[in-house]
N, C-alpha and C positions, 0 to 999 in steps of 0.2 A: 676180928670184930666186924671187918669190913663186909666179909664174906657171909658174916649173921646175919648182917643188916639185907643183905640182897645189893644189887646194881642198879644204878638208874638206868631205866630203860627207855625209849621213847614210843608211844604205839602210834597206831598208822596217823594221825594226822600231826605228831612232832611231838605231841604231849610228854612231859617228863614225871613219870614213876618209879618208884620204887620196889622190886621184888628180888627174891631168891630164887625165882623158879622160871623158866622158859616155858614150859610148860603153865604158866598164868598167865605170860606173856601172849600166846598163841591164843590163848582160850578168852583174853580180854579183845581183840583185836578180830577176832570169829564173832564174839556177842554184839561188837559196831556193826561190822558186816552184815549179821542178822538182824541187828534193829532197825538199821537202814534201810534192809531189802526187804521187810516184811518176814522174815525167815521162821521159818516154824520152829528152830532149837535155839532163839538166843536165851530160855529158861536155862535153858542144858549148856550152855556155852556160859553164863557166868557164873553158875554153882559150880563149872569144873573151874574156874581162876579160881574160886575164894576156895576151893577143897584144895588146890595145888599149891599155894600160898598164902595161907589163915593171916599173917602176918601180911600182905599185902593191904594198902589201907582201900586203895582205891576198889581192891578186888571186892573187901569187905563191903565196901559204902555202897555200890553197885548192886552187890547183892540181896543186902536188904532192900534197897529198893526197889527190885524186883518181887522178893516174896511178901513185901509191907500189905496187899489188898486182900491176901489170902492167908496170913500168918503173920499175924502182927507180935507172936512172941521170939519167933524166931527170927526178922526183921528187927526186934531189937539187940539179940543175940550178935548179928552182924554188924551191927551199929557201932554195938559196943567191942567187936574184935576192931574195927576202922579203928575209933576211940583210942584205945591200949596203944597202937600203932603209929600215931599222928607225932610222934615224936621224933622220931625217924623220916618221915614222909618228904616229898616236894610241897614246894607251893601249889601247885595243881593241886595233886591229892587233895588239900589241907581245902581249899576253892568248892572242891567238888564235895565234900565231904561236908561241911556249911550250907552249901546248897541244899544236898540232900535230906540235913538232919532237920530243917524246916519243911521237909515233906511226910519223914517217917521218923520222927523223931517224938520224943512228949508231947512239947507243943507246937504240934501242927499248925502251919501257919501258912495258910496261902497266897497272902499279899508278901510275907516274909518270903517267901520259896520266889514268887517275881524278881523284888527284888533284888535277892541274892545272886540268881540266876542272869541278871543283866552285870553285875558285878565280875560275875566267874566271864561269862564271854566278852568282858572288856579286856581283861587282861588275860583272857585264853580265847581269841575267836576265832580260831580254826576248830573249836571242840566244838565240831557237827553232832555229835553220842549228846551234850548238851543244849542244843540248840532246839533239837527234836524233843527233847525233853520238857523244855521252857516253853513248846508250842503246844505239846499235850496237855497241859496245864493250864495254858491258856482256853484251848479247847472247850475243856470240862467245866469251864466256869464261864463260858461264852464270852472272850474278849478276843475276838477278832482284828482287831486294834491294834493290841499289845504285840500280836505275836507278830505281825508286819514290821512293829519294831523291833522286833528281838534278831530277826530276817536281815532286818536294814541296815545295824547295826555291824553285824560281820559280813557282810557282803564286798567289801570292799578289798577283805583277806583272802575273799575264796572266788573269786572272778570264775575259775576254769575249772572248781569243784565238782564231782559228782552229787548230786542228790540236792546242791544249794537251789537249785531253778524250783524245783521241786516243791519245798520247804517256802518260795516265795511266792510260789503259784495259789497253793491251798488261801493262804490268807485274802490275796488279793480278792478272789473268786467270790469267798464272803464276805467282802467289804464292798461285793456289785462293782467291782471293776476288773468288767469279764474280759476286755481287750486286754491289760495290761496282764491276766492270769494268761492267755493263750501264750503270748509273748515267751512269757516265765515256761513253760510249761514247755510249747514247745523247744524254748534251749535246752533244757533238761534234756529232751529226749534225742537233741542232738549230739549231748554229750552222753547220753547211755541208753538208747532205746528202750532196752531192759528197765527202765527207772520206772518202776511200779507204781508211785509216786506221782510223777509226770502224768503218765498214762489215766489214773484215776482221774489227777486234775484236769486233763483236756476233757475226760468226758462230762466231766462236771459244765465245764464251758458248753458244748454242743446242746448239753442236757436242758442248760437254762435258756439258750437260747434256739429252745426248739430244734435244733438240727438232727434230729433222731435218726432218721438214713444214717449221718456221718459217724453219731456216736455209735451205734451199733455195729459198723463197718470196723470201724477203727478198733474197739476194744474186742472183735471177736478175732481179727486179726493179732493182736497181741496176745489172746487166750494163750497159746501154749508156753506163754515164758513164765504163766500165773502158776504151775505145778508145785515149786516149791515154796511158794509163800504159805503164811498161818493161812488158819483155817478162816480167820477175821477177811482177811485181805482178799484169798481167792471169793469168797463166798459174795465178800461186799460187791468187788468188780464186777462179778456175774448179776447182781443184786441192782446195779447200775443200768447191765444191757437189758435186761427184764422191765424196768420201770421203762427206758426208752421204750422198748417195743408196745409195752401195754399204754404209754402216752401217744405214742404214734397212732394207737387203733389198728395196730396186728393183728390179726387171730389169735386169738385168746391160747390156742392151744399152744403157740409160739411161747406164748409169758412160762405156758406150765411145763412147755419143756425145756425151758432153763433152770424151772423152779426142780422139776423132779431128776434131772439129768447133771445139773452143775451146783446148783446150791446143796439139798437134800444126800446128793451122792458123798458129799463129801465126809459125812459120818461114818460112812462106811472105814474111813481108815484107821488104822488105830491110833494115830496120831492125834486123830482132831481134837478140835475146842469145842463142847456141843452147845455151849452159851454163846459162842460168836458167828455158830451157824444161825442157830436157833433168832437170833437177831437179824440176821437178813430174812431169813425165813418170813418172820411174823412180818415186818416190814411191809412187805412183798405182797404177802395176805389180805392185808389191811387194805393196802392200794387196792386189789381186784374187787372185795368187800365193799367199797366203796364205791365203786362202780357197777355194783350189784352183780356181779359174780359170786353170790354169796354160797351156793352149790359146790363149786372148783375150792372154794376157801373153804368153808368147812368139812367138806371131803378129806384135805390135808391136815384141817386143824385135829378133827378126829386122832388121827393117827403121832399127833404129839404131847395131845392131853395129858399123858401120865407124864410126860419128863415133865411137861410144864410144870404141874400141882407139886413137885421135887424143890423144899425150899431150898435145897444146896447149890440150885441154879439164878436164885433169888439174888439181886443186888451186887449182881456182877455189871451191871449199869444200868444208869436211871432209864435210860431210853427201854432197853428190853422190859424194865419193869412194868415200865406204861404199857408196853406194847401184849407182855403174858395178860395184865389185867384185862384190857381187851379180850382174847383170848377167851380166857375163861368165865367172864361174863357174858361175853355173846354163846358161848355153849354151855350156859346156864350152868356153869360150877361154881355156884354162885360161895358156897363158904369157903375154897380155896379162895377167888378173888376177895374177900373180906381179907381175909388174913393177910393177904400179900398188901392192902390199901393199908391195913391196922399196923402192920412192920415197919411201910414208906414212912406213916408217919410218927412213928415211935423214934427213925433213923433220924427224924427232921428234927425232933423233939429235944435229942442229943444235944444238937449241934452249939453251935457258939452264937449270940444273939443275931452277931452279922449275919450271918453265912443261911440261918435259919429263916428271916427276913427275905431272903432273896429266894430259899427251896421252899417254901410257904407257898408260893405260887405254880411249883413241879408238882405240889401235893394237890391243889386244885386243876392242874391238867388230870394228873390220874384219879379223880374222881372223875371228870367229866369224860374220860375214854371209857369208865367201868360201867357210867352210865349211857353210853354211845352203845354199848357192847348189849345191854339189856333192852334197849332200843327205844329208852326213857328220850327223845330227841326236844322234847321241851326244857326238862331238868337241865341238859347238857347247855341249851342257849341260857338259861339261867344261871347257872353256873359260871359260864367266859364270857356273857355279858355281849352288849352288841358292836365290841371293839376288839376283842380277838385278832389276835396276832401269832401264830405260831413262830416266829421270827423272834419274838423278846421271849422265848421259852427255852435259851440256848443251853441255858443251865442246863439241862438236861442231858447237856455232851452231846449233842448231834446236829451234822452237817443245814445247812439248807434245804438240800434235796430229802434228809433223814425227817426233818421236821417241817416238811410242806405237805407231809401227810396228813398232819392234822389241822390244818387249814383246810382238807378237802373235806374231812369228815367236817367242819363248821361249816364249811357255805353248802353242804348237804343237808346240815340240821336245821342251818335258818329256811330251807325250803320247809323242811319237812315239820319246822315247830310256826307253820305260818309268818314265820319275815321277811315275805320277799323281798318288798322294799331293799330293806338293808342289803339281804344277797343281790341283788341287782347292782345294787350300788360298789358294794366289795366287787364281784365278779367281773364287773364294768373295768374298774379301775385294776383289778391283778388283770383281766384280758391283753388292760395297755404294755404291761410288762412281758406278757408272754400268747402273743397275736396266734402263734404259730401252734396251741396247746388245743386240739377239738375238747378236751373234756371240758373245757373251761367255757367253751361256747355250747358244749350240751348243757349244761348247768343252767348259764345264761337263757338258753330256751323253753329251759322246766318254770323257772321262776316267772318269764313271761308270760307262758300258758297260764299259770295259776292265777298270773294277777289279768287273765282275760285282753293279753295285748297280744291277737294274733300276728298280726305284720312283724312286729319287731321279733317274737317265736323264731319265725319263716326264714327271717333275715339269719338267725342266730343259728338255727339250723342249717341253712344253705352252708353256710360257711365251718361249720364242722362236719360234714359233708363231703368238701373239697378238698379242705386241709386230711380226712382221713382217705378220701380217694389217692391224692397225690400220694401221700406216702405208701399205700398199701401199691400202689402200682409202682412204686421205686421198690418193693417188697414182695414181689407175685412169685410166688414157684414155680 
């Protein structure tokens, strides 16, 4: 009977499970490894546990939620092999399996799934695989808050951990306390250079605090450890060195040969992800677009028009969806972007009163990109209003840096739908946050001009000027 049931086994961080197979055992302990490192097969490393041991619970619970965003019948399929199983299981399993089924389970519940998940790492806070998990979570539903607690909480079990610095950096970063992220960030990397994690989050630091020389040093120095990560993670990092260069005021041709050399190349493989390209990608675009390289952007955009108009790449995240809308509104495809705005809000429509309440407002950002993209730039100030904030739009799932994008296309609209006022006043005060940003003091000088105040222009000029000399001469070939 004993031998039915499988062996308790322990996987790498002490965890107690149960299986029959070593061969799940490996393939569980391969999918931490790749979740951790960014890995391009931990798909394929936990459908081989649940193929090698059905009866495994944890293998099962794992797996469906893995396949829950893209196959919600077969995620229940897996649920319910976990389910059958939990009779047999450890406490973990039984922990993780509770957890999970408030994510992929009937009733989705994501204040439930919080919950639970600060539960499971109280009485398991060595389990990093869930820790990571409880921060992704956090993420998508922008509480940057939570997840420092989630951090904070088993930090105390994992002092000398791999990947823990890491996991405490990210939050910190977007809670604007950019010293104590460095700190984090680089321990991390003193305990594994490699830590892809760490690496993002330092340049996240440099990023916001202007240091573009250093960010761009540093993470092209680390480029060659990025090979084996997804297609998300290499593509993002390069998607990082690209923004620094194009904030710096590089030559433009520098941005687009990261764009067409390290982001774009990477579809080339058969492996990739063309939705987590495609995401840095437009990103990327948007930025140059914005600073009216709109020739280099639409040159590229060109050439991805058909995947884009491909609903099967739709709503793989809100962020990309904002960012396709764009897309195809500014290249006048105008009834694909209908559609994909008419689906966002059909998705919102769904939802449960809370949750709908809070994306009700993601649905009025992607109108006002769709109309950004048509070059309606009145509509768009009508629309976000003269308090816009891309910062309370986290919902969205995305970074800081991912979503200070469209804070530039606003204080470009208040130019351009006549507020200068307002832009002076916005641009004034994000200036004080990030001194070291020329684009932010060319802005500053557009809005001047217009409102007939040459000195202050001159002023605003000089000094985006200096800040792009210094850098391009730390940058000369």
């Amino acid at each position: 009977m004993a031998a039915a049931e499988g062996e308790v086994r322990r996987d790498m961080w002490g965890q107690e499970y149960r299986t029959a197979s070593a061969d799940c055992g490996a393939a569980l302990d391969d999918y931490y490894e790749q979740s951790m490192t960014f890995g391009r097969h931990r798909g394929r490393a936990v459908l081989r546990a649940a193929a090698a041991d059905p009866s495994c619970a944890l293998a099962s619970a794992l797996a469906a939620h893995f396949v829950a965003p893209r196959d919600h019948a077969r995620a229940a399929d897996f649920l319910a092999a976990a389910a059958d199983s939990l009779g047999k299981a450890t406490g973990y399993e039984r922990a993780v399996f509770r957890a999970l089924s408030a994510l992929v389970g009937e009733e989705r519940d994501t204040e439930v799934a919080i919950e639970r998940h600060f539960e499971l790492l109280k009485e398991f806070p060595r389990d990093l695989m869930s820790l990571k998990r409880a921060q992704l979570i956090c993420f998508y539903v922008g509480r940057p808050d939570t997840s420092l607690e989630f951090v904070q909480q088993v930090l105390p079990e994992n002092q000398d951990q791999n990947f823990i610095y890491g996991m405490l950096a990210f939050p910190l970063l977007e809670l604007g306390r950019m010293d104590e992220a460095e700190v984090a960030a680089r321990k991390g990397l003193a305990i594994n250079k490699n830590d892809f994690w760490s690496q993002h989050n330092m340049c996240h630091v440099f990023q916001q605090e202007c240091r573009f020389r250093e960010a761009t040093e540093f993470m092209e120095s680390c480029s060659p450890s990025w090979i084996a990560c997804s297609s998300f993670m290499l593509t993002h990092n390069w998607w990082h060195v690209a923004v620094c260069y194009l904030e710096g005021e590089s030559p433009i041709r520098k941005v687009l040969e990261v764009y067409d050399q390290n982001i774009m190349k990477e579809l080339d493989r058969s492996d990739s992800e063309a939705a987590e390209v495609y995401l840095n990608a437009l990103g990327l675009l948007l930025r140059l677009y914005v600073r009216g390289e709109i020739g280099p952007a639409k040159e590229r955009l060109t050439a991805l028009l058909d995947e884009l108009k491909k609903e099967s790449i739709w709503h793989a995240e809100w962020l990309l969806d904002l960012l396709i809308l764009w897309a195809l509104s500014s290249m006048n495809e105008t009834k694909a972007a209908e559609n994909l705005l008419d689906s966002l809000r059909s998705r919102v429509s769904s939802m449960e009163a809370k949750r709908q309440q809070v994306m009700n407002r993601a649905i009025q950002l992607a109108d006002a990109v769709s109309k950004y993209g048509k070059g309606e730039h009145k509509m768009v100030f009508d629309i976000l209003g003269p308090d816009f904030d891309g910062l309370s739009y986290k919902m969205i799932g995305a970074s800081d840096e991912q979503v200070d994008v469209f804070n530039e296309v606003w204080y470009t609209v208040l130019i351009n739908a006549g507020e200068t006022s307002t832009a002076i006043e916005v641009l004034v005060k994000q200036i004080s946050k990030r001194e070291g940003a020329p684009f932010l003091w060319r802005l500053l000088e557009k809005a001047y001009l217009v409102e007939g105040r040459g000195i202050d222009a001159s002023v605003a000029s000089e000094k985006a000027n200096a800040l792009q000399a210094a850098y391009f001469h730390e940058h000369r070939d």
